[in-house]
DRENDO-1510 file (C-alpha; in Angstrom, 1 decimal, always signed):
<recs>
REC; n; res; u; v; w
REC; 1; UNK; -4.7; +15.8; -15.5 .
REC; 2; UNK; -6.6; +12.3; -14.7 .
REC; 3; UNK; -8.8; +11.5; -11.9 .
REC; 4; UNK; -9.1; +7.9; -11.5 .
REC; 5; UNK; -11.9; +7.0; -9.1 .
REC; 6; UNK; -10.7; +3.7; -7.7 .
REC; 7; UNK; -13.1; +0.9; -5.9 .
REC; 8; UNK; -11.6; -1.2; -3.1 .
REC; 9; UNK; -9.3; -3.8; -4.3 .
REC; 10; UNK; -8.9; -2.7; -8.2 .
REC; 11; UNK; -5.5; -2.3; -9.2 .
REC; 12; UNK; -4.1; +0.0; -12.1 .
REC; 13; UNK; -0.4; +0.0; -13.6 .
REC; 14; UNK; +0.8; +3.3; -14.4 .
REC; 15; UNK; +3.8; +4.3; -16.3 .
REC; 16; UNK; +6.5; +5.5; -14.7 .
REC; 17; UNK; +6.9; +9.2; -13.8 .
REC; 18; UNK; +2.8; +9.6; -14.2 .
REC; 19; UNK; +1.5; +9.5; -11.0 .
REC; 20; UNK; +0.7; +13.1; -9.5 .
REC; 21; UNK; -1.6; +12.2; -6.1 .
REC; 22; UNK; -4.0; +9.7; -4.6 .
REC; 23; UNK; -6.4; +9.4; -1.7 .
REC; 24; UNK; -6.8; +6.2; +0.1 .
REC; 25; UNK; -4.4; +4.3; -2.2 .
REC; 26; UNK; -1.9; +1.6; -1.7 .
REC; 27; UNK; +1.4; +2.0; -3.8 .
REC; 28; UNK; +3.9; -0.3; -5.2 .
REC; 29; UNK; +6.2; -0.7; -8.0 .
REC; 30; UNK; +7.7; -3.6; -10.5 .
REC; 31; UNK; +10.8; -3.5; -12.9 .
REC; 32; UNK; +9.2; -3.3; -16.4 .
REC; 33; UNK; +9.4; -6.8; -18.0 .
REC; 34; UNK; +12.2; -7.4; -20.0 .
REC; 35; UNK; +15.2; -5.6; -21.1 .
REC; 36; UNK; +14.3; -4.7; -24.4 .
REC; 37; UNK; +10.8; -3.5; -22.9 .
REC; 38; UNK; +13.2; -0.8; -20.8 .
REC; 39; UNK; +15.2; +0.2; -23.4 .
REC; 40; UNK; +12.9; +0.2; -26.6 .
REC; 41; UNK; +9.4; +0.2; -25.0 .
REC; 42; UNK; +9.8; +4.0; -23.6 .
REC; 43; UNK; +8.0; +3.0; -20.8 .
REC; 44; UNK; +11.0; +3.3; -18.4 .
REC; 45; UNK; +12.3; +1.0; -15.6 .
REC; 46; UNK; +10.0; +0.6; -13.4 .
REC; 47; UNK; +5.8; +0.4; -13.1 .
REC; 48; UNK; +3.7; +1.7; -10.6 .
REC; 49; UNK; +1.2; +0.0; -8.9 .
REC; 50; UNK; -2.1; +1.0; -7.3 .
REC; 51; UNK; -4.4; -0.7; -4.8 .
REC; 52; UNK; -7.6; +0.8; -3.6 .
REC; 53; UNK; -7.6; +0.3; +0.2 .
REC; 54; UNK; -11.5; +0.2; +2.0 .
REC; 55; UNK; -13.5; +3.4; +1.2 .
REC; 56; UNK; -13.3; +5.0; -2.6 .
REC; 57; UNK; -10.0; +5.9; -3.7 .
REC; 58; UNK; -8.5; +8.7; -6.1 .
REC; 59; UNK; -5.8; +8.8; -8.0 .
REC; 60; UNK; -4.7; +11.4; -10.0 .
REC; 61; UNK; -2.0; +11.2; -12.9 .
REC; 62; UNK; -0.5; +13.6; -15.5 .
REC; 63; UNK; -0.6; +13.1; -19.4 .
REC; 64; UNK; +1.3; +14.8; -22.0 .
REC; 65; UNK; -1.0; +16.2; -24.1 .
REC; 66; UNK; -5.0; +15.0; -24.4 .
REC; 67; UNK; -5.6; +11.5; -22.7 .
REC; 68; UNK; -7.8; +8.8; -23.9 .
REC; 69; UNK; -9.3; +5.8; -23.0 .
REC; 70; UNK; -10.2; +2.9; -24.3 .
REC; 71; UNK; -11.9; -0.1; -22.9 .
REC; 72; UNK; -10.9; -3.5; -24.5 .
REC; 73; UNK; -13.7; -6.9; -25.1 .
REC; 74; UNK; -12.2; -10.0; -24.1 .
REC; 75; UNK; -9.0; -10.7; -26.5 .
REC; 76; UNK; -9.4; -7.2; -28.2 .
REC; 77; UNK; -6.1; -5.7; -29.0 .
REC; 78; UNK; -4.7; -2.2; -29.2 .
REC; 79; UNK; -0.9; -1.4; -31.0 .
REC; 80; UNK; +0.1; +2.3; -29.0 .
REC; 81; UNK; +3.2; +3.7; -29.6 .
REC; 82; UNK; +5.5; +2.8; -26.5 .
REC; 83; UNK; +5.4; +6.4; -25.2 .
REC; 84; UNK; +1.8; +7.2; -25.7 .
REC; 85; UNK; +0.6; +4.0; -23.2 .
REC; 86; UNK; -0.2; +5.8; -19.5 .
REC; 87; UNK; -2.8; +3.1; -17.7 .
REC; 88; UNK; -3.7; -0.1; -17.9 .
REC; 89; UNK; -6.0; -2.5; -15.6 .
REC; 90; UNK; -3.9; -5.2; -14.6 .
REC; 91; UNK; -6.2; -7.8; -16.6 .
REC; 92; UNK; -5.0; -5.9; -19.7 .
REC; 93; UNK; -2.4; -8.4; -20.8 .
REC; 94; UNK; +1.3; -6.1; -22.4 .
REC; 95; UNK; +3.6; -7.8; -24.8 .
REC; 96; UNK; +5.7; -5.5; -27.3 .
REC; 97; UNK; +5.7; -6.0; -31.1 .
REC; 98; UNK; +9.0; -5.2; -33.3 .
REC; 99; UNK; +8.9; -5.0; -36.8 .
REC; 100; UNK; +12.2; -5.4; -38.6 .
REC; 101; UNK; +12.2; -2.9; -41.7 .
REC; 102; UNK; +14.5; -3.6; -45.0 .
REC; 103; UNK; +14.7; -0.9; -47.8 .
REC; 104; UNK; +16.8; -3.2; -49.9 .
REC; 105; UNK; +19.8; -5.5; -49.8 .
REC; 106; UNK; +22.3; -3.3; -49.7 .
REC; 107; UNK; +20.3; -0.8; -47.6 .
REC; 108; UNK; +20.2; -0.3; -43.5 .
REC; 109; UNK; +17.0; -1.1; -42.0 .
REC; 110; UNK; +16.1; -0.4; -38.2 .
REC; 111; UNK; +12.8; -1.4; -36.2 .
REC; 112; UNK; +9.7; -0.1; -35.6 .
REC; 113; UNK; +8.4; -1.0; -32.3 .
REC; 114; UNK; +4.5; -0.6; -30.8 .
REC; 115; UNK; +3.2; -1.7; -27.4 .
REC; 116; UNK; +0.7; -4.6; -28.1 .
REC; 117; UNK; -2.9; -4.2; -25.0 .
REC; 118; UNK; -4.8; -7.3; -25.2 .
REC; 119; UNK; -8.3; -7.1; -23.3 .
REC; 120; UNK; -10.1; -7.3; -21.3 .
REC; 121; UNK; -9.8; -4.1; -19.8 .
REC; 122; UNK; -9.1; -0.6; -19.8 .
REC; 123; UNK; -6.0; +0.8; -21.5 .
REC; 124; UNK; -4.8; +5.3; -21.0 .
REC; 125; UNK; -3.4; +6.7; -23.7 .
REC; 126; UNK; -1.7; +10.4; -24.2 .
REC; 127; UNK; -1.8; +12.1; -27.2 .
REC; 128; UNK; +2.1; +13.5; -26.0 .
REC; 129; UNK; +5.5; +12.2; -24.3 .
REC; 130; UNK; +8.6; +13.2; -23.7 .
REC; 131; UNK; +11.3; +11.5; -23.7 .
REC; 132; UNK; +14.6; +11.7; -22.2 .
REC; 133; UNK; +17.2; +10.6; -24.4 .
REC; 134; UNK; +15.5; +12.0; -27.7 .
REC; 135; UNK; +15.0; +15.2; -26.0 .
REC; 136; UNK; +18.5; +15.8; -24.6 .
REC; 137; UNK; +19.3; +14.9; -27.9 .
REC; 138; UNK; +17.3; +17.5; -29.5 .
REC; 139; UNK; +18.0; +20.3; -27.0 .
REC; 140; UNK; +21.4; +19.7; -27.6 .
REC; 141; UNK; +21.3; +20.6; -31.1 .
REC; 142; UNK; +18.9; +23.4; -30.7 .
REC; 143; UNK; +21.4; +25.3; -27.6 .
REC; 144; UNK; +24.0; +24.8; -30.4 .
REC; 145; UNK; +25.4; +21.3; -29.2 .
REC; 146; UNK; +24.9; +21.8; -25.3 .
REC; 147; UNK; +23.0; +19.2; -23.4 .
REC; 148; UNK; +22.1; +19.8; -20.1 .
REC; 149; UNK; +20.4; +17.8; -17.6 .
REC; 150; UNK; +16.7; +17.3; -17.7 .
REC; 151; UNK; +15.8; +18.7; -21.3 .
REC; 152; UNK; +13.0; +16.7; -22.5 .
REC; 153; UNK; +11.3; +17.2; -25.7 .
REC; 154; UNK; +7.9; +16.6; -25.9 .
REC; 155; UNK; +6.3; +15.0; -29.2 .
REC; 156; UNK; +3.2; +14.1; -30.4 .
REC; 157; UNK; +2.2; +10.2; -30.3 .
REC; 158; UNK; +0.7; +8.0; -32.7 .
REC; 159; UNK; -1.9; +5.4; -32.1 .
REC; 160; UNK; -3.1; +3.5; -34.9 .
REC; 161; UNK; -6.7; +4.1; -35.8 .
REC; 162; UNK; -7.8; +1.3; -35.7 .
REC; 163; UNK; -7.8; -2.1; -33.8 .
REC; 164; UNK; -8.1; -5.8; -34.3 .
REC; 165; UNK; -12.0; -6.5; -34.5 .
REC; 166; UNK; -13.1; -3.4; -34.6 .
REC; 167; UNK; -12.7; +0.6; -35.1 .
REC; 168; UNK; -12.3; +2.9; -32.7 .
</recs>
């Protein structure tokens, strides 16, 4: 669980299906930006939006597993795994980073993708995600090749440990 004390007019985005409660909070949400962002970034369709109204506000979201936060300098950057992202301020600029990767010429390859924070601002991580299609995918083979609707397997995330200009 994550209480976010909110002052009036700060904005967070939140990934989708995060958002538990809130307290004198406006709400709103955007498509996520681009189609490979929807399908590869495991962030979902859609981002939520909050706005503190006048007064304090309090919002409250849930995290797989422990959450973390880390506050970016101006043009600091942070590489999450696209599941692991749950917050960021809306001055924390998002792009998404594939790597192509080659084991030899006659070899497959595949991709390894990471969601790319640049500063300034604050960026949530979770040490945990699920995620749909893996997990129905995995309970499927676990109940013997059955795949029901809404298994989701949780794994753990990996954020790098470091980032660019400094550790963490």
């Amino acid at each position: 669980l994550v209480a976010m004390p909110m002052v009036l007019g700060s904005q967070i985005l939140v990934r989708e299906h995060a958002f538990l409660a809130a307290a004198n909070v406006d709400y709103t949400f955007e498509r996520a930006g681009g189609f490979g962002s929807m399908l590869f970034g495991s962030q979902g369709f859609f981002i939520d939006r909050f706005t503190a109204l006048p007064g304090d506000g309090l919002l409250f979201l849930h995290a797989h597993g422990n959450a973390q936060e880390f506050t970016l300098g101006p043009g600091e950057v942070i590489d999450v795994e696209p599941g692991a992202w749950l917050y960021r301020d809306v001055s924390v600029g998002y792009t998404q980073q594939v790597f192509g990767l080659k084991t030899g010429m006659f070899s497959g390859g595949g991709n390894l993708v990471w969601n790319r924070f640049t500063g300034p601002g604050r960026v949530g991580s979770q040490s945990g995600y699920c995620s749909g299609e893996a997990g129905a995918m995995a309970a499927g083979a676990a109940l013997g090749g059955r795949v029901s609707a809404g298994h989701a397997v949780c794994s753990p995330a990996r954020t790098p440990p470091a980032r660019a200009g400094g550790s963490l």
